[in-house]
Jmol script that loads the backbone (N, CA, C; Angstrom):
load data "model"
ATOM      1  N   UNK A   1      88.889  99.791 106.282  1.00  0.00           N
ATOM      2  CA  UNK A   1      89.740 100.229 107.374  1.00  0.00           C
ATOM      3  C   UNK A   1      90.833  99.187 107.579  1.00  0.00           C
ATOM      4  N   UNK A   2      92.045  99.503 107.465  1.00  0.00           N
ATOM      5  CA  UNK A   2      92.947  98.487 107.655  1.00  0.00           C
ATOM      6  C   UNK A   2      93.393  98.257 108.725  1.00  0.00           C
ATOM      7  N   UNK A   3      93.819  96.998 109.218  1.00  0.00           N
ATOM      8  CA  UNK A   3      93.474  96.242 110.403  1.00  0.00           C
ATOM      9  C   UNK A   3      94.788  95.692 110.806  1.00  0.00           C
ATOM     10  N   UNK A   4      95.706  95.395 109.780  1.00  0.00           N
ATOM     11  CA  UNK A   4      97.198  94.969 109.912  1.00  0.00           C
ATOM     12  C   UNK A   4      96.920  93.363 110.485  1.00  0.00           C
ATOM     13  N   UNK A   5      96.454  92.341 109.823  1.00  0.00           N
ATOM     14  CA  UNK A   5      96.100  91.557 109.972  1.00  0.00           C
ATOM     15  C   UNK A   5      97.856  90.918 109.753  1.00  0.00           C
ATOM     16  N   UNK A   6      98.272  89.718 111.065  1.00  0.00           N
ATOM     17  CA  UNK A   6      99.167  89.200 110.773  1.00  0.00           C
ATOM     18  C   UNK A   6     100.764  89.212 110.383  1.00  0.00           C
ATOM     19  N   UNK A   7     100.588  90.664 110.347  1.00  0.00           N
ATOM     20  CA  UNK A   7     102.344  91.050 110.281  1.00  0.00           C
ATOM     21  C   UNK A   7     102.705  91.693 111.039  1.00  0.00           C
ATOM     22  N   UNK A   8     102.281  90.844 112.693  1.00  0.00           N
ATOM     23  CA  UNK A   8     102.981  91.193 114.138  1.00  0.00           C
ATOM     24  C   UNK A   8     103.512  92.625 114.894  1.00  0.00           C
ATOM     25  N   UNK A   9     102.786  93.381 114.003  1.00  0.00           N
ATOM     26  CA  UNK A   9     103.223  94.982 114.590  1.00  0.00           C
ATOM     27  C   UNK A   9     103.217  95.121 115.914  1.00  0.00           C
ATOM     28  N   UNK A  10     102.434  94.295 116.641  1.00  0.00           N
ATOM     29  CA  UNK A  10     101.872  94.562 118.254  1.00  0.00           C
ATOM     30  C   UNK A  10     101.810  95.784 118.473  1.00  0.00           C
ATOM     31  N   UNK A  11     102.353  96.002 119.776  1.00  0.00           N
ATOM     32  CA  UNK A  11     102.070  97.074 120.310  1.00  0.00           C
ATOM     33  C   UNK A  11     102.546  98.136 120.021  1.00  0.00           C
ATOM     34  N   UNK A  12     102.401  99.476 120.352  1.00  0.00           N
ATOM     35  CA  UNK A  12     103.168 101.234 119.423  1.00  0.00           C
ATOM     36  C   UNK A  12     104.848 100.661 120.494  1.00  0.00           C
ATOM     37  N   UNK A  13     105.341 101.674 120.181  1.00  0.00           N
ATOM     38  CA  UNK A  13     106.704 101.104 120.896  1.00  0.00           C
ATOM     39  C   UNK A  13     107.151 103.112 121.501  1.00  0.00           C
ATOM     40  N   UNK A  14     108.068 102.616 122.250  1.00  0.00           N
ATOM     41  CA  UNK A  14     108.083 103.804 122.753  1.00  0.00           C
ATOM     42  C   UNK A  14     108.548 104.770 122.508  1.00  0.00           C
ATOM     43  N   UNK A  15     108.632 106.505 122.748  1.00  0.00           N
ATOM     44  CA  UNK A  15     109.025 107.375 121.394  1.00  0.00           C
ATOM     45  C   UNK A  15     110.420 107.276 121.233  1.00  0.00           C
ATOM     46  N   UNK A  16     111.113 106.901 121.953  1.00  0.00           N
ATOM     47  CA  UNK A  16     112.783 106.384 121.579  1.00  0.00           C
ATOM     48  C   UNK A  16     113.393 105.595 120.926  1.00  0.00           C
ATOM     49  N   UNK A  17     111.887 104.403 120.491  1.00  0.00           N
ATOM     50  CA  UNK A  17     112.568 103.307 119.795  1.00  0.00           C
ATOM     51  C   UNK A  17     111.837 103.254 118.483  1.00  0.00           C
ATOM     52  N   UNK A  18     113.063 102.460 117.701  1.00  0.00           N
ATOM     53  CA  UNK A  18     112.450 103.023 116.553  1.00  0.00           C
ATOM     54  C   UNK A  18     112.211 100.977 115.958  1.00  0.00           C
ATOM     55  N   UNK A  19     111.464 101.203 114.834  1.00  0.00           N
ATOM     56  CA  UNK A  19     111.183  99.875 114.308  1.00  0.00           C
ATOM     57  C   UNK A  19     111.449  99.606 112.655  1.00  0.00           C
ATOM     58  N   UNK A  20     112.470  98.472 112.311  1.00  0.00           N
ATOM     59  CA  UNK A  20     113.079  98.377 111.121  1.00  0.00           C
ATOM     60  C   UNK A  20     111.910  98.703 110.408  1.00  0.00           C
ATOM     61  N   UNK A  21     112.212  98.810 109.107  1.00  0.00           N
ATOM     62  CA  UNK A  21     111.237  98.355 108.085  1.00  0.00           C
ATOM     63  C   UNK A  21     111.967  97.436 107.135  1.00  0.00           C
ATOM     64  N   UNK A  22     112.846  96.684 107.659  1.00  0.00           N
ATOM     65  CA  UNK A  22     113.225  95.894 106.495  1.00  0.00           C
ATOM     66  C   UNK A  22     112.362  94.898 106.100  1.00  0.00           C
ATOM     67  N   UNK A  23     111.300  94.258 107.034  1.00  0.00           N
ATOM     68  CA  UNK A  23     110.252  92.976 106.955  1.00  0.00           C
ATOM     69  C   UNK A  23     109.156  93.609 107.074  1.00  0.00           C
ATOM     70  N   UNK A  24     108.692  94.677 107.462  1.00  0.00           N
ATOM     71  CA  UNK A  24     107.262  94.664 107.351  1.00  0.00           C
ATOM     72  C   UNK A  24     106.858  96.192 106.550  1.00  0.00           C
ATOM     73  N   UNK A  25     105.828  95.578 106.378  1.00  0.00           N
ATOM     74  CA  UNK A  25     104.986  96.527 105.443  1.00  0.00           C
ATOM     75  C   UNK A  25     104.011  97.327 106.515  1.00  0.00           C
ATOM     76  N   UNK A  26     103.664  98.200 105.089  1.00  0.00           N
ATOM     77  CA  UNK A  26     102.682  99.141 105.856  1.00  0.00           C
ATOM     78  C   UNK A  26     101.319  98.824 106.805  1.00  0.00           C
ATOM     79  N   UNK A  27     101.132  99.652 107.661  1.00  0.00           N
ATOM     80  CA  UNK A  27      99.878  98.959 108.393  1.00  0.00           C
ATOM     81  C   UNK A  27      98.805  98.580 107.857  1.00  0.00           C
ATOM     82  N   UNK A  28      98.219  97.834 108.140  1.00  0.00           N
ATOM     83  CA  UNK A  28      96.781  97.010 107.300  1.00  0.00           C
ATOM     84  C   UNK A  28      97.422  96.195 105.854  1.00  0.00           C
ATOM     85  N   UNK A  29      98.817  96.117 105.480  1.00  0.00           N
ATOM     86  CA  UNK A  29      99.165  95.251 104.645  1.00  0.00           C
ATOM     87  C   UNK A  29      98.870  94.080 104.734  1.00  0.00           C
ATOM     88  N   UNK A  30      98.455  93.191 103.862  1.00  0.00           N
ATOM     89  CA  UNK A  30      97.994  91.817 103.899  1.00  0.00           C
ATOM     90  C   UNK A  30      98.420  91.174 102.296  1.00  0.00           C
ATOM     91  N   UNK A  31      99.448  90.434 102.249  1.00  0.00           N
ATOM     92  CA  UNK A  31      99.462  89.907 100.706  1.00  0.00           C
ATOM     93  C   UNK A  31      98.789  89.301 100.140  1.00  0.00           C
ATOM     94  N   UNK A  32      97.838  87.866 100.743  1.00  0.00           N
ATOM     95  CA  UNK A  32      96.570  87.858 100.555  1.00  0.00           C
ATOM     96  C   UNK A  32      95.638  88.349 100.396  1.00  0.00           C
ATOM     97  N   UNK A  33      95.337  89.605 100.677  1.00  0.00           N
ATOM     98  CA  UNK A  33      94.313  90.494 100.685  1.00  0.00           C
ATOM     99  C   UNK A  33      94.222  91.156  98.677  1.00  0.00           C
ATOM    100  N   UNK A  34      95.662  91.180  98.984  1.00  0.00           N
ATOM    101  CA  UNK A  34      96.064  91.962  97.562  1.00  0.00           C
ATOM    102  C   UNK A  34      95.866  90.699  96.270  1.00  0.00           C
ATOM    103  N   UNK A  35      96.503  89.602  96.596  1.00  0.00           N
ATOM    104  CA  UNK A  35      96.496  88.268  95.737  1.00  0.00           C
ATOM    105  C   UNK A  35      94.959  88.298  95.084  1.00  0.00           C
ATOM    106  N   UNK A  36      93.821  88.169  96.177  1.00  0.00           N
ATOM    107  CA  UNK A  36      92.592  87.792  95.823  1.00  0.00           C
ATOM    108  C   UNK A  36      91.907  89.538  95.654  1.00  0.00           C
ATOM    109  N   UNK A  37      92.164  90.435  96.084  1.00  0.00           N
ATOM    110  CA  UNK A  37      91.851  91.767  94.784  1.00  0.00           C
ATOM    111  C   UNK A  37      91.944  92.034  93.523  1.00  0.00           C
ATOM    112  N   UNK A  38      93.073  91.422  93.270  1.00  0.00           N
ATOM    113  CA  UNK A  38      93.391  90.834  91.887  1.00  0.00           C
ATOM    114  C   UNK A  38      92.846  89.669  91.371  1.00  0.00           C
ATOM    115  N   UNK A  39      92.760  88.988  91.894  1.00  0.00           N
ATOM    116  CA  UNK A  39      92.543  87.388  91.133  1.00  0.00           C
ATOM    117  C   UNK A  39      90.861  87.953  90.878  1.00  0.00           C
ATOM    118  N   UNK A  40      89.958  88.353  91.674  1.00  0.00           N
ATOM    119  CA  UNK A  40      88.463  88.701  91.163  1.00  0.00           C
ATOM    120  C   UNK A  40      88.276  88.700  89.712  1.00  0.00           C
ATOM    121  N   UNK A  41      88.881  90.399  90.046  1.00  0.00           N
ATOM    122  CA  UNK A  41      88.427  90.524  88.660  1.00  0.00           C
ATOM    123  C   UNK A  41      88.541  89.710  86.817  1.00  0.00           C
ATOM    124  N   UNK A  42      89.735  89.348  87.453  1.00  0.00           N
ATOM    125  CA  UNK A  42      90.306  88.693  86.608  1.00  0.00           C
ATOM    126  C   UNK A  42      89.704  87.177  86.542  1.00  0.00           C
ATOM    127  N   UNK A  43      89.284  86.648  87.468  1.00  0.00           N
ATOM    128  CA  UNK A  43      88.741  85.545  87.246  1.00  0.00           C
ATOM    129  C   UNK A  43      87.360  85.670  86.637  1.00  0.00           C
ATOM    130  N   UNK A  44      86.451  86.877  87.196  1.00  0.00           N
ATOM    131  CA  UNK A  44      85.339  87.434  86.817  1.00  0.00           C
ATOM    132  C   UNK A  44      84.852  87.494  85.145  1.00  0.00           C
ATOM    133  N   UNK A  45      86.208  87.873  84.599  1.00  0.00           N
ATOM    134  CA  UNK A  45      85.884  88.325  83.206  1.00  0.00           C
ATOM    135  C   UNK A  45      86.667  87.077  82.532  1.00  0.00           C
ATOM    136  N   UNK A  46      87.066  86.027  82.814  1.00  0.00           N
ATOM    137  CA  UNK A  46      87.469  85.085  82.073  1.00  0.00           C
ATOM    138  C   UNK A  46      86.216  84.390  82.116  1.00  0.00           C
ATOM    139  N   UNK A  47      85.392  84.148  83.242  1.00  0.00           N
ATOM    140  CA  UNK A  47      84.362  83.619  83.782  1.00  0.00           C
ATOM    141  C   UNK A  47      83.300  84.349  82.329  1.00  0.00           C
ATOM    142  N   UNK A  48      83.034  85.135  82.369  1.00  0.00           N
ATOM    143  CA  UNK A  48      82.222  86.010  81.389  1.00  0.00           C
ATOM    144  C   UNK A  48      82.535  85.851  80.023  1.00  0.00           C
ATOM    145  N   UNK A  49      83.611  86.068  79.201  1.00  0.00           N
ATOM    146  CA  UNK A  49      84.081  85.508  78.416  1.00  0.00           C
ATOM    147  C   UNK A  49      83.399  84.008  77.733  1.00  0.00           C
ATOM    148  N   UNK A  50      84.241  82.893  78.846  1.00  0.00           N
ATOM    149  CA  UNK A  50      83.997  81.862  78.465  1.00  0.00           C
ATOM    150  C   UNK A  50      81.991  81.375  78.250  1.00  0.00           C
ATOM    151  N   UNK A  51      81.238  82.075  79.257  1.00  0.00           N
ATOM    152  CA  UNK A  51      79.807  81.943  78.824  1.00  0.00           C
ATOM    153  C   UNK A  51      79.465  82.543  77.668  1.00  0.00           C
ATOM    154  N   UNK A  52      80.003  83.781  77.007  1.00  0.00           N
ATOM    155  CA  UNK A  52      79.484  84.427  76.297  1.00  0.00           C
ATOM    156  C   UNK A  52      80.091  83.299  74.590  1.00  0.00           C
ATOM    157  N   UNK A  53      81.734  82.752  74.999  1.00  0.00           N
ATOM    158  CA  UNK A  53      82.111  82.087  74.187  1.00  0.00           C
ATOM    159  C   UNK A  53      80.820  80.886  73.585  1.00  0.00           C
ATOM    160  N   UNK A  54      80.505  80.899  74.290  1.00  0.00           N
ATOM    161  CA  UNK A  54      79.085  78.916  74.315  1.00  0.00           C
ATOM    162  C   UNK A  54      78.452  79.389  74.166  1.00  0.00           C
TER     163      UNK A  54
END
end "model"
wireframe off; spacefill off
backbone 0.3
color backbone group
């Protein structure tokens, strides 16, 4: 469930006003979140690799 951790959305705003999107991303976006989704697996199977290498 995404949570919008950190990219200051605050509060809904009111139905007249509207809010850029030039800086923020979608709700529950987190670039960290995404960095280390990626890095897993990928560290996972280098990790695997290298035991199976020895």
């Amino acid at each position: 469930m995404p949570v919008g951790i950190g990219i200051g959305r605050g509060d809904p705003l009111r139905p007249a006003v509207t809010r850029t999107s030039r800086f923020s991303g979608p709700d529950g976006f987190h670039p960290g979140a995404l960095w280390l989704a990626a890095a897993v697996p990928l560290l996972a199977t280098v990790l695997l690799v290298v035991r199976l290498a020895a």
